[in-house]
C-alpha positions as a Markdown table, in Angstrom:
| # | Residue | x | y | z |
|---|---|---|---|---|
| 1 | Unk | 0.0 | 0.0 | 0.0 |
| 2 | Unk | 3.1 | 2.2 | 0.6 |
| 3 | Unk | 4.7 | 2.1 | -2.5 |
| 4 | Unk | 0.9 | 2.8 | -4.3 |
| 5 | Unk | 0.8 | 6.0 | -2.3 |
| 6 | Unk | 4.1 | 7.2 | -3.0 |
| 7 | Unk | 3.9 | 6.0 | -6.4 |
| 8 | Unk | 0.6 | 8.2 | -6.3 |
| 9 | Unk | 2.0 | 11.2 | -4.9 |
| 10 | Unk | 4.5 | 11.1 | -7.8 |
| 11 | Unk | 2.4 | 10.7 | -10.3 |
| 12 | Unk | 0.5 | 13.6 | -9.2 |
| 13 | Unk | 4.0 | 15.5 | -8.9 |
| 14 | Unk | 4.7 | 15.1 | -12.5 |
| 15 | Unk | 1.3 | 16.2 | -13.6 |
| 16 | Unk | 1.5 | 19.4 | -11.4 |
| 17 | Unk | 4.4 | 20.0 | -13.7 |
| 18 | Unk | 3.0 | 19.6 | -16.6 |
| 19 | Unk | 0.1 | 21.5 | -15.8 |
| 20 | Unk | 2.1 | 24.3 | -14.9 |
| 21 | Unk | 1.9 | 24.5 | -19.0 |
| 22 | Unk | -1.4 | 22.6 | -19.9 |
| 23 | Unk | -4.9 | 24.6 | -19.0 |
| 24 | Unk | -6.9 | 21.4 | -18.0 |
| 25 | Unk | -4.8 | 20.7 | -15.0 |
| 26 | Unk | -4.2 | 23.1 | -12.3 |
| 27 | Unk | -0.5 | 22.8 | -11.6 |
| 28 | Unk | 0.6 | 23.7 | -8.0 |
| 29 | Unk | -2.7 | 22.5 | -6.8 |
| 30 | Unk | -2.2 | 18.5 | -8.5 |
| 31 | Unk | 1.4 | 19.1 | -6.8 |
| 32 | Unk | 0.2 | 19.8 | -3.4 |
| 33 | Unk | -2.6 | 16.9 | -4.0 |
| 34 | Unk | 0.8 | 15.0 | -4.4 |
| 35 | Unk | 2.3 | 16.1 | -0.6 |
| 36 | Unk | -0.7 | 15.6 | 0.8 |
| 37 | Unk | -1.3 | 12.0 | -0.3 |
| 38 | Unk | 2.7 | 11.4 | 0.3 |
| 39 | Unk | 1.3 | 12.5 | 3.9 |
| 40 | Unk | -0.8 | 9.7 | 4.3 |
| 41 | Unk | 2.2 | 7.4 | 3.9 |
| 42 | Unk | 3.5 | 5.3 | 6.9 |
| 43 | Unk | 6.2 | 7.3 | 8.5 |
| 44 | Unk | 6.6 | 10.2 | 6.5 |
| 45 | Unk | 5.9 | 13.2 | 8.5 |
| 46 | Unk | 4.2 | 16.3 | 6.9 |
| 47 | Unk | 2.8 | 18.7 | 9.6 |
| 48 | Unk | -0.9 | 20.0 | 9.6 |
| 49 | Unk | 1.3 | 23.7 | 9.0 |
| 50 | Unk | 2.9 | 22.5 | 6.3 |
| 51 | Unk | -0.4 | 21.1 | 4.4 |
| 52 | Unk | -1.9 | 24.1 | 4.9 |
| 53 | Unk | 0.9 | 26.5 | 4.2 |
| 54 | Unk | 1.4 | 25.1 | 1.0 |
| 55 | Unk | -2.3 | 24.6 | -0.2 |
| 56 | Unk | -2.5 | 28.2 | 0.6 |
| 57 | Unk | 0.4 | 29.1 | -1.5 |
| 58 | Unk | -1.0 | 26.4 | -4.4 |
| 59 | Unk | -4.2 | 28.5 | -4.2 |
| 60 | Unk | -2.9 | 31.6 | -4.1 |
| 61 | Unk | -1.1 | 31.2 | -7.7 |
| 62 | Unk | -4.3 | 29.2 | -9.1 |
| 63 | Unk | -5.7 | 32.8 | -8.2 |
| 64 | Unk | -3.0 | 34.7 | -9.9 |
| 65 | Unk | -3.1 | 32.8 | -13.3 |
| 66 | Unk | -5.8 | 34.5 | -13.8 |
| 67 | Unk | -5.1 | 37.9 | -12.5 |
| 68 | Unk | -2.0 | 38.2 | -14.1 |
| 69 | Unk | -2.5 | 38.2 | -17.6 |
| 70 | Unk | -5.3 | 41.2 | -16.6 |
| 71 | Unk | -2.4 | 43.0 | -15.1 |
| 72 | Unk | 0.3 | 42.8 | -18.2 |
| 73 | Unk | -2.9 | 44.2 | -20.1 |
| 74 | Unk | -2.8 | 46.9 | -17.7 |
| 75 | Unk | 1.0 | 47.4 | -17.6 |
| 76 | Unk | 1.2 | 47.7 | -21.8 |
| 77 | Unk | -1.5 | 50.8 | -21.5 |
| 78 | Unk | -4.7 | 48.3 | -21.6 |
| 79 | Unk | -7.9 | 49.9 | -20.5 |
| 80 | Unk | -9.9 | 48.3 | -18.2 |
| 81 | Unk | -11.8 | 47.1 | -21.7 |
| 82 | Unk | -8.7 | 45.4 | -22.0 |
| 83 | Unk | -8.0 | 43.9 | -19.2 |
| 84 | Unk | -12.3 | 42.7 | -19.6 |
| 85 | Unk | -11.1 | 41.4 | -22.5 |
| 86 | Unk | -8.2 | 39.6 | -21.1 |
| 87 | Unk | -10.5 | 37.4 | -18.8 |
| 88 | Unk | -13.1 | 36.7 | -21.0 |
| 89 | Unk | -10.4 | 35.9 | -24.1 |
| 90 | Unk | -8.9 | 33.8 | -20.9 |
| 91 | Unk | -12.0 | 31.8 | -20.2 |
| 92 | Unk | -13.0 | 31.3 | -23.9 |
| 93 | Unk | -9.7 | 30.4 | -24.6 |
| 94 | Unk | -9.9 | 27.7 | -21.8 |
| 95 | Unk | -12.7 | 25.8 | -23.2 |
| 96 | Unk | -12.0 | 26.8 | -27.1 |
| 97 | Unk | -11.7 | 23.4 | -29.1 |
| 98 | Unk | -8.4 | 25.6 | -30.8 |
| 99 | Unk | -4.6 | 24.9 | -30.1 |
| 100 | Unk | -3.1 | 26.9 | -27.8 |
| 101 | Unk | -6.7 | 29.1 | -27.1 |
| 102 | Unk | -5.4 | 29.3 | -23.2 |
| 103 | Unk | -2.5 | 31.6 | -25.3 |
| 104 | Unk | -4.8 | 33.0 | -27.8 |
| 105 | Unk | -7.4 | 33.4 | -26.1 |
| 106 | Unk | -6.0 | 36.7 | -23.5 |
| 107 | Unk | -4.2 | 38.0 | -27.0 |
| 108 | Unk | -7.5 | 38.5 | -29.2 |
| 109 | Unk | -9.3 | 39.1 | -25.9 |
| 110 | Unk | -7.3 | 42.0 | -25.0 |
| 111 | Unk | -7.4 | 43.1 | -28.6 |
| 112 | Unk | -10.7 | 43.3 | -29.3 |
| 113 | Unk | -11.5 | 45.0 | -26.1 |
| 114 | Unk | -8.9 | 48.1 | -26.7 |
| 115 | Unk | -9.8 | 48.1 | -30.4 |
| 116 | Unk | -13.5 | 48.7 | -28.8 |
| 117 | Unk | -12.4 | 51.4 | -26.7 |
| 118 | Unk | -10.0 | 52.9 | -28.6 |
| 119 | Unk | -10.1 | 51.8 | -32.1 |
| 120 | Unk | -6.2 | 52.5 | -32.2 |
| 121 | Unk | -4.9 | 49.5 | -33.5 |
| 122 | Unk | -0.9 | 50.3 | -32.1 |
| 123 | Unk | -2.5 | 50.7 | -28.3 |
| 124 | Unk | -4.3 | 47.3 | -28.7 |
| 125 | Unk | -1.8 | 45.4 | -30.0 |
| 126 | Unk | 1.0 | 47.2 | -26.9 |
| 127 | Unk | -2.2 | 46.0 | -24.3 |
| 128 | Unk | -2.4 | 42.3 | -26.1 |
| 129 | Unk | 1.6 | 42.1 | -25.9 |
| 130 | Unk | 0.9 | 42.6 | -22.0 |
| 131 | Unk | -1.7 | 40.4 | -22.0 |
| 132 | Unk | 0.6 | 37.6 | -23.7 |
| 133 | Unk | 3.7 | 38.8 | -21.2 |
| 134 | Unk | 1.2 | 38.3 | -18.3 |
| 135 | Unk | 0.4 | 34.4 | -19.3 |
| 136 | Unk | 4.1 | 33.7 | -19.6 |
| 137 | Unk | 5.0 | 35.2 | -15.9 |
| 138 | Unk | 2.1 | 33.1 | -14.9 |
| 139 | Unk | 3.1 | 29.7 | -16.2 |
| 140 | Unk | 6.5 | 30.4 | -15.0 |
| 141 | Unk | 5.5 | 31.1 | -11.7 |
| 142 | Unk | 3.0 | 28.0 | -11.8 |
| 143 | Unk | 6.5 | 26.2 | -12.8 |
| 144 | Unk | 8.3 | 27.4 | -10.0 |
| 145 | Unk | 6.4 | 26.6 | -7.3 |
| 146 | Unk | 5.6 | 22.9 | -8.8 |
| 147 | Unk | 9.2 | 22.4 | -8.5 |
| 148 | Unk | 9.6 | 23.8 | -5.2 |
| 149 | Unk | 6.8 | 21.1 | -4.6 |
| 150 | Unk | 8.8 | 18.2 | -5.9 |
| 151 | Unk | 11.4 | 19.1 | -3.8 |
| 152 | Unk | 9.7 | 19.2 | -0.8 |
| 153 | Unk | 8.6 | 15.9 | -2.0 |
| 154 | Unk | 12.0 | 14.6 | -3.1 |
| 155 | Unk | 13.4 | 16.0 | 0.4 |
| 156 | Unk | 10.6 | 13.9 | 2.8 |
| 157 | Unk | 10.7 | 10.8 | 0.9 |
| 158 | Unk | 14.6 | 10.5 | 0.5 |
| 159 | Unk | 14.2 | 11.2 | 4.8 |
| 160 | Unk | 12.3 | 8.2 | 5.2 |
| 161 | Unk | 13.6 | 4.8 | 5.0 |
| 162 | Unk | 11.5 | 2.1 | 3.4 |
| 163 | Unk | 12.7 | -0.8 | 2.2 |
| 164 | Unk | 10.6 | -0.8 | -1.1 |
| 165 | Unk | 12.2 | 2.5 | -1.7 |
């Protein structure tokens, strides 16, 4: 039953990874699904303060993926149109059938909004460049702190010594 459980929590380790980059899974937060069922292992000790601590964390950036792209928007000159248009381009380009929508998605989102505000086609593109800027900072930071995950991970299971390990 050990070795299912740890073989468990890795798997869900490597799929907070790669979700770090794919929109259907929710990186940090598969990671930390990952420590917690490591937790239930015999004899590998993760604190109630740690659990929470880092699902807060996990959280917190789930939060931010979404705020962030809204922000570069801002920081290229975006209007709040824009940065509308960000979130709904984000949430279309979640469930659009397209490659690479989640990308797309913020980019036409913001562009369309500043070209209804402004109809100034230089400002829009400036705010969609934000918009794009925004996603990458947020799936690096999603990266991040699912590898700070598998480290903790890395660092609790190399302390404990199973013999199926």
């Amino acid at each position: 039953m050990e070795l299912f459980l740890v073989l468990a929590a890795l798997l869900l380790m490597v799929l907070g990874i790669l979700g770090s980059f794919l929109p259907v899974l929710p990186g940090p937060l598969t990671s930390w699904a990952g420590l917690l069922v490591l937790h239930f292992t015999d004899g590998i000790e993760l604190s109630q303060t740690f659990l929470i601590i880092t699902l807060l964390v996990a959280v917190f950036i789930y939060v931010l993926d979404y705020i962030i792209p809204a922000l570069g928007t801002k920081r290229f000159g975006g209007s709040k149109a824009g940065m509308v248009g960000t979130t709904l381009g984000l949430i279309v380009g979640l469930f659009s059938p397209i490659p690479f929508g989640i990308i797309i998605g913020p980019f036409i989102g913001a562009l369309i909004g500043e070209m209804i505000h402004r109809n100034d086609l230089d400002k829009a593109l400036k705010a969609a460049f934000g918009s794009f800027l925004g996603f990458i900072a947020s799936t690096f930071l999603k990266f991040v702190v699912a590898i700070i995950f598998l480290g903790f991970f890395i660092v609790k299971l190399s302390e404990h010594n199973a013999p199926w390990l």
